[in-house]
N, C-alpha and C positions, 0 to 999 in steps of 0.2 A: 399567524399563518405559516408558521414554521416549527423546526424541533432542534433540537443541538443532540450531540454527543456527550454531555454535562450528566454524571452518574449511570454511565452504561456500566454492567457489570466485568468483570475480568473475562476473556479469551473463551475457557474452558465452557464456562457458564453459557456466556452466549452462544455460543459454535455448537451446544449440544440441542438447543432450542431451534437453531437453524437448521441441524441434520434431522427435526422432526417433521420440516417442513417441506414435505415432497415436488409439491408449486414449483417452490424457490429452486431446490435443486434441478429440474427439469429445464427451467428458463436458464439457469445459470449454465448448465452444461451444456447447452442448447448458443446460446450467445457465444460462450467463449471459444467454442469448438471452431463456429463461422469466421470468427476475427483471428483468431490459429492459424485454421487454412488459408484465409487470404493472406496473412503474414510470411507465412511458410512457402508460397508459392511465389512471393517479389525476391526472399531472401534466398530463395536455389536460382531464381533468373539473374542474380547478380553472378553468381559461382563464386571462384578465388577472390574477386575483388568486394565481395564482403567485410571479410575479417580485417582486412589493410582499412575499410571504412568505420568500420568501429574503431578501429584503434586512433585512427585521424580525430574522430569525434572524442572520444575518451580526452586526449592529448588537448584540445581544444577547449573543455569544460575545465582539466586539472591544470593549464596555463594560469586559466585566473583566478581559480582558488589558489593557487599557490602566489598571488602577489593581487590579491582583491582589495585590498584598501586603496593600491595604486590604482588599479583598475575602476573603482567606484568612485574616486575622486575625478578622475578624467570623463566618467561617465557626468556627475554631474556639472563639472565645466563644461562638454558638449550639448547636456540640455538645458542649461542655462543660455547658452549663447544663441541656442535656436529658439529660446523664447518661450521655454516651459518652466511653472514654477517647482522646485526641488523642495521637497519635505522630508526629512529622515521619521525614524519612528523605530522604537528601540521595543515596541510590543503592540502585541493586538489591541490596545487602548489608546494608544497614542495614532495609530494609524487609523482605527474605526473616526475618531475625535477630528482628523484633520477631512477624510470625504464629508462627514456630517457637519461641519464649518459650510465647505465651499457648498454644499448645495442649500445649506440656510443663508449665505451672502449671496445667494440668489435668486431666494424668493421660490422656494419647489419645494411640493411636498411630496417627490415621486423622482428614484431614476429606472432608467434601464441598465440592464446588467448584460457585460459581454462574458459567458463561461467564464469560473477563472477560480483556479484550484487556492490562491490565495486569501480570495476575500472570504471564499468558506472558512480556510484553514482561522480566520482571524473572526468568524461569525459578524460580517460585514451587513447582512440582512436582517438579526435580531438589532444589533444593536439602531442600525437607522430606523426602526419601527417602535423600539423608543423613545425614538427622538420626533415621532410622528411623521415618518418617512418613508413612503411604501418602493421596497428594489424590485423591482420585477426582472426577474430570471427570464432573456430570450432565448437560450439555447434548447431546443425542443426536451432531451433529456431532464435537461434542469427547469423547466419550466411544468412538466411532469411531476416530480418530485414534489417542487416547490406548490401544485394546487395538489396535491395528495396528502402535503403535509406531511410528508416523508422524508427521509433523509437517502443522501446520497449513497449508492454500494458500490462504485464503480468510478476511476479517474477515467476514463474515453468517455464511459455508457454509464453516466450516476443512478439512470434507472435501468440498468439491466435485468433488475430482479423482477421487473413487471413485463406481463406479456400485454398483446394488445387489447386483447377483452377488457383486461385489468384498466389498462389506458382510455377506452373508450367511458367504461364506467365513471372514471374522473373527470373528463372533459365533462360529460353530460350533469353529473353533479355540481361542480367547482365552479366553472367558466364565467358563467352568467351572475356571480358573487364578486365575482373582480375585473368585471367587462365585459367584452364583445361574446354571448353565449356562443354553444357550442350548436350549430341546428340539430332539430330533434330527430330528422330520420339518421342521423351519424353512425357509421358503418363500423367496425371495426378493421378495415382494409388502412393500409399503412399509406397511400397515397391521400385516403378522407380524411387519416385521423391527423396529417402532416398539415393539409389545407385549411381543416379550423383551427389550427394552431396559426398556421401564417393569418387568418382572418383576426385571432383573436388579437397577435401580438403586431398588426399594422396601425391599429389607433395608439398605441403608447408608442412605438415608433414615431411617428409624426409629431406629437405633442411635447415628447420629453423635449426639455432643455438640458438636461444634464445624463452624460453616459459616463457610466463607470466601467474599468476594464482590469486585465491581468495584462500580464507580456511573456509570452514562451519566452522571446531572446530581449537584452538589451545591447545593444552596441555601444560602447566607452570609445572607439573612435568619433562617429558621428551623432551621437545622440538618441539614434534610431532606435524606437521599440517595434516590436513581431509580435503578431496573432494569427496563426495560425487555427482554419476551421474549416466545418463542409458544409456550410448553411447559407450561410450570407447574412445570417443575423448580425454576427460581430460586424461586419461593412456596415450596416445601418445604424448601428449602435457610436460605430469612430467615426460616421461621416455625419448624419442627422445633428445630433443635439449642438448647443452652440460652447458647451462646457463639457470638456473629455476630462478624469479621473484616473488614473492609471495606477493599480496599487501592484506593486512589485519586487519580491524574494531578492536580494543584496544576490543572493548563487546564481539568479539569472544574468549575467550580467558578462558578456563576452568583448574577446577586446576587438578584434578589428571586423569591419565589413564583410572582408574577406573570409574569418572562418567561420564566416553563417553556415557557406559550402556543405560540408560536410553533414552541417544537423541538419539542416532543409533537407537533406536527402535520406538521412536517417529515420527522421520523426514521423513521417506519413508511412512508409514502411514498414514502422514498426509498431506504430498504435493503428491506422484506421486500414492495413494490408493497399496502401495506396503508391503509385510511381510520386505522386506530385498532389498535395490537398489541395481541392478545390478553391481555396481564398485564406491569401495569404496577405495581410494588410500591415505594411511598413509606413512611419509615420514619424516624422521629425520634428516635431515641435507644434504649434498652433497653425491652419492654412492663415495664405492672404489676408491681412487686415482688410483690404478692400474687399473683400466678400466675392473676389474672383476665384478661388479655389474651394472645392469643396472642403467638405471637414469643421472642426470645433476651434473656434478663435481664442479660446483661452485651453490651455494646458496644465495639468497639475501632475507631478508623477510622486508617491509616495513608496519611497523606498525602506523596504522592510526587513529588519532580520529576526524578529520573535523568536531568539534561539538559534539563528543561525551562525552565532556567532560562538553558540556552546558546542555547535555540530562541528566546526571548524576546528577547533581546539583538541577534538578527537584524532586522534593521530589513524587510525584505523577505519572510526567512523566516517571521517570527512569526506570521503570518497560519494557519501552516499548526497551529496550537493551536487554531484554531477548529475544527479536523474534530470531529463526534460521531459518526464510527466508523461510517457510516452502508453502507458498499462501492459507494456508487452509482457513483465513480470506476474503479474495475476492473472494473464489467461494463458500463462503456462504453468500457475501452479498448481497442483492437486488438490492444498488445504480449500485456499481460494474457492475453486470450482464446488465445494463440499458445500462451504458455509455461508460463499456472500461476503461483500464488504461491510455488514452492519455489524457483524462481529468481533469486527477491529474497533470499536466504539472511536472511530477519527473519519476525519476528510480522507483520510492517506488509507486508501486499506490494501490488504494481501502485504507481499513481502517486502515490496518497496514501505510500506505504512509500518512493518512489523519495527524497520529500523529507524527509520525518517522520526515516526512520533518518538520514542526514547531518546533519538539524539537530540529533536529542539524542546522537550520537554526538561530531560534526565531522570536518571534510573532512583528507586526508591521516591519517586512523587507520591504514586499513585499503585494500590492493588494493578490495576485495568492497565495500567502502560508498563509496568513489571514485567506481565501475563504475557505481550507481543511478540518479543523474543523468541520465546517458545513455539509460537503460531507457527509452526514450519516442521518438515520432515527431512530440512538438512540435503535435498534431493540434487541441489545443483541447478534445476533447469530455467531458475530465475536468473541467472548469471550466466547461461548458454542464450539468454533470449534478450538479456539486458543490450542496448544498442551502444552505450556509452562504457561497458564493460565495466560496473560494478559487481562487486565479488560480495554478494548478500550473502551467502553464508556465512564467511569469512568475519562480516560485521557481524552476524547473530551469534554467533559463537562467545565472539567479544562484549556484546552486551550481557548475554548470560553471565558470563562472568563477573561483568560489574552487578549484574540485580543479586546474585550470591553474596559478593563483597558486601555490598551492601546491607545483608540479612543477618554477618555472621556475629554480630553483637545483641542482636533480639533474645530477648527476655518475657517470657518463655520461647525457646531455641524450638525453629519447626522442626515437625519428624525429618524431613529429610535430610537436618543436619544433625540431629540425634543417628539417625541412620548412618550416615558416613564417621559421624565420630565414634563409632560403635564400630564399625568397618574397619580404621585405623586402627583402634585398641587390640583388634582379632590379628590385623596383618603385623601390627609390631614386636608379636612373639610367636615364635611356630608351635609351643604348645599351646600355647592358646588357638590358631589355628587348628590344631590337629583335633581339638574338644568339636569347634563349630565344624567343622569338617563331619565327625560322627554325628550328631546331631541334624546336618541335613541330610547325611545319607540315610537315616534312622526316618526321617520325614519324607524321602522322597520314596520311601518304601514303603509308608502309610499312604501317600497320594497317587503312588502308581494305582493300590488298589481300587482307590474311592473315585480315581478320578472316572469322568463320563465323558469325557474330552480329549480328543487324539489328537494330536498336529500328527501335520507330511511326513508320514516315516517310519510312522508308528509311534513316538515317544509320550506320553500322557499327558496332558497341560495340568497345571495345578489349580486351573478355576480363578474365582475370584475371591482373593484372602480377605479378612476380615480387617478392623482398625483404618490404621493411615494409608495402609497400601490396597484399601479398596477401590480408589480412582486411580488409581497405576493401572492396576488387573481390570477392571472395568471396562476399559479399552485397549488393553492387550491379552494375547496368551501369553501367560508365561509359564514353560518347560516347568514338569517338576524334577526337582533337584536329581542328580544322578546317586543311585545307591551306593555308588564306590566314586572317591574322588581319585586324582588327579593321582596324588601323592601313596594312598594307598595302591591302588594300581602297582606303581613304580617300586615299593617296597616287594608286594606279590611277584614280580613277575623280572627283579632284578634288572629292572630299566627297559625292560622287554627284551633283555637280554637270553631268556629261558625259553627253552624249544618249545616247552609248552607250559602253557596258563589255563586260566580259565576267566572270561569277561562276564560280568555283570546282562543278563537280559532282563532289561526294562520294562518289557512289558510283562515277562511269565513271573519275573521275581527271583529266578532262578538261575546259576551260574552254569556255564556249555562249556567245555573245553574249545580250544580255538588252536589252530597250528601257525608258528612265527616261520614267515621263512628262513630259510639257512642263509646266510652272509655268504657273499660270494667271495 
């Protein structure tokens, strides 16, 4: 009853199958616009004391990446002593392996699940179904996905790509396959389709004995984990069953009580455009052995780094463990808004996913995680929106880099390092330039003619070239070449030194006298 990201194709591929899909685009540009505005509208009500907040929060995440072994060590003495059991897990198998233990050492073939960008990222769901273990997803989003058999697009809103027709059609299909059905007059109005969801998801509530979770924060002074959400599913999920699971990223993991501050204030601001989220659930270890407090009497927390610890070692990349998952970065970026998160083929998608999966993966794994890097137009506005102030470009710049490195001993050599090693051999001698040099201007005198394509201004576009620079042109104009370069110009015209010349007109073909002014 689910799907992974396991042989999605590369970026390009995907993203062109999404841009065919009008649906998707509509819903998407439609969703991220509203979660924009309302963002935009908490972050101008703060004014000046914005920036000085991001920088508190930045400073807060990069304290304990910068001295995290001390910090995780303390953290698990603090949850140790409040009475939760500590599990490391050095990958998505050893971590899936330990929840799948504790809920066979106690007799269930079912948990519920509290959203949590983790146990996707680790395929938490396939694997307990395996093991004949059904997770039931209660965050209405994920819980969506999960009876559609679809995969998540979105870290806030993982089904943002569906609108509500779409949603109602699922409930009415699905429901009644894995429980409390869906009633049949079910409306497509978001208050109906909200209540058979609380209908469906109150008997697995009730019955689970074992809840499984993530943690926005950990606290290494007191032990405490943070969930943050706007449902109250997660409160039923940490308070009902008698067994809580908590699987949790080693980067989450902050050091004192005290600088929660800053991201509780951050995080609802910048993912859900909120002053304060609805339900914030902190929780220190197992309640009451006497069964006076509410909550789960035994505790397990499974600390994770599947790669976080390759992400760390990046001197440039590491920054990007400061994310708290917030999606402000995909509903400000354009790619994003274009294509949807299925086209990142990962849990992580848009710009935050473009870098996060290469850093816990690394570069030259996979076609598909190469591809991410690229996902981006370099525009800036994920790092004007970023609340903990990661500088995503700055990493994508740098991974590019390494997926090239990476390339440059490939046998047979791709075009486009044929292409630049051809580019160097042109630039290393100026008669050699000066050949290619005639030769495009010799072509862009053929293409001015042939061309049917104008850009702003008049200059001809050269279309779309045949070979390896057919997917380059295919999604660009690219200018045709200028009849006269650079270099000749400056020979004719003595550095533009000469009263009068004559310039190259691009479109007629033909040279116009032109007047230089006089130096004063």
């Amino acid at each position: 009853m689910s799907r992974t990201f396991v042989g999605m194709p590369p970026f390009p591929t995907a993203a062109r199958e999404a841009l065919g899909d009008t649906q998707l685009r509509h819903n998407l540009a439609h969703a991220t616009g509203v979660i924009r505005d309302k963002r935009l509208r908490l972050v101008e009500e703060q004014g000046d004391l914005w920036e000085p907040l991001r920088l508190a929060g930045a400073a807060v995440k990069q304290r304990a990446l910068d001295d995290l072994a001390t910090h995780l060590e303390r953290l698990e003495e603090s949850l140790t002593a409040a009475g939760a059991t500590v599990h490391w897990a050095r990958d998505a198998e050893e971590a899936c392996r330990v929840v799948a233990s504790v809920a066979r050492s106690h007799g269930v073939d079912e948990v519920v699940k509290v959203k949590s960008m983790a146990t996707a990222e680790i395929e938490l769901n396939e694997h307990l179904e395996r093991e004949g273990i059904a997770a039931w997803e209660t965050d209405l989003a994920e819980l969506i996905v999960q009876l559609g058999e679809d995969l998540p697009s979105h870290i806030l809103v993982p089904a943002i790509h569906r609108n509500r027709a779409e949603i109602r059609e699922i409930f009415l299909r699905r429901m009644a396959a894995v429980g409390r059905p869906a009633p049949a007059d079910l409306t497509d109005e978001p208050e109906v389709l909200a209540g058979a969801a609380r209908e469906h998801l109150r008997e697995k509530f009730l019955r689970a004995k074992v809840g499984v979770s993530g943690a926005n924060f950990a606290v290494a002074e007191t032990g405490t984990l943070v969930v943050v959400e706007s449902e109250g599913n997660g409160r039923m999920c940490l308070t009902l069953p008698e067994v809580l699971v908590s699987v949790v990223g080693i980067e989450k993991v902050v050091p004192t009580f005290a600088e929660l501050d800053p991201l509780m204030r951050l995080l609802p601001r910048s993912s859900t455009g909120e002053r304060m989220n609805p339900y914030t659930s902190m929780w220190t270890g197992p309640s009451a052995p006497d069964g006076t407090a509410d909550g789960p009497q035994e505790v397990h927390v499974v600390l994770l780094d599947n790669g976080r610890t390759r992400a760390l070692a990046d001197e440039t990349g590491r920054q990007a463990l400061r994310c708290i998952r917030c999606s402000a970065c995909l509903n400000v970026c354009p790619v994003y808004e274009r294509t949807g998160g299925h086209a990142y083929g990962s849990v992580y998608p848009g710009p935050i996913g473009a870098i996060l999966n290469p850093l816990l993966t690394g570069t030259g794994v996979d076609e598909q995680t190469d591809s991410l890097p690229y996902a981006s137009t370099l525009c800036g506005a994920c790092f004007e929106a970023c609340p903990v102030r990661i500088d995503i470009p700055e990493v994508l710049v740098h991974l590019r880099s390494k997926v090239v490195d990476g390339h440059r001993g490939d046998r047979p050599p791709k075009a486009e390092a044929v292409a630049m090693k051809a580019a160097g051999w042109a630039f290393a001698d100026a008669s050699r330039l000066g050949l290619v040099e005639k030769a495009s201007g010799l072509s862009g005198r053929v293409l001015a003619r042939l061309s049917r394509t104008t850009l702003p201004g008049g200059r001809p576009a050269a279309g779309r070239l045949p070979g390896p620079a057919a997917a380059w042109t295919g999604a660009r104009d690219l200018p045709a070449p200028p009849a006269e370069s650079f270099r000749a110009w400056w020979d004719r015209t003595d550095g533009g030194r000469s009263e009068r010349g004559t310039s190259y007109d691009q479109q007629q073909g033909t040279s116009r006298p032109y007047d230089v002014p006089e130096e004063s």
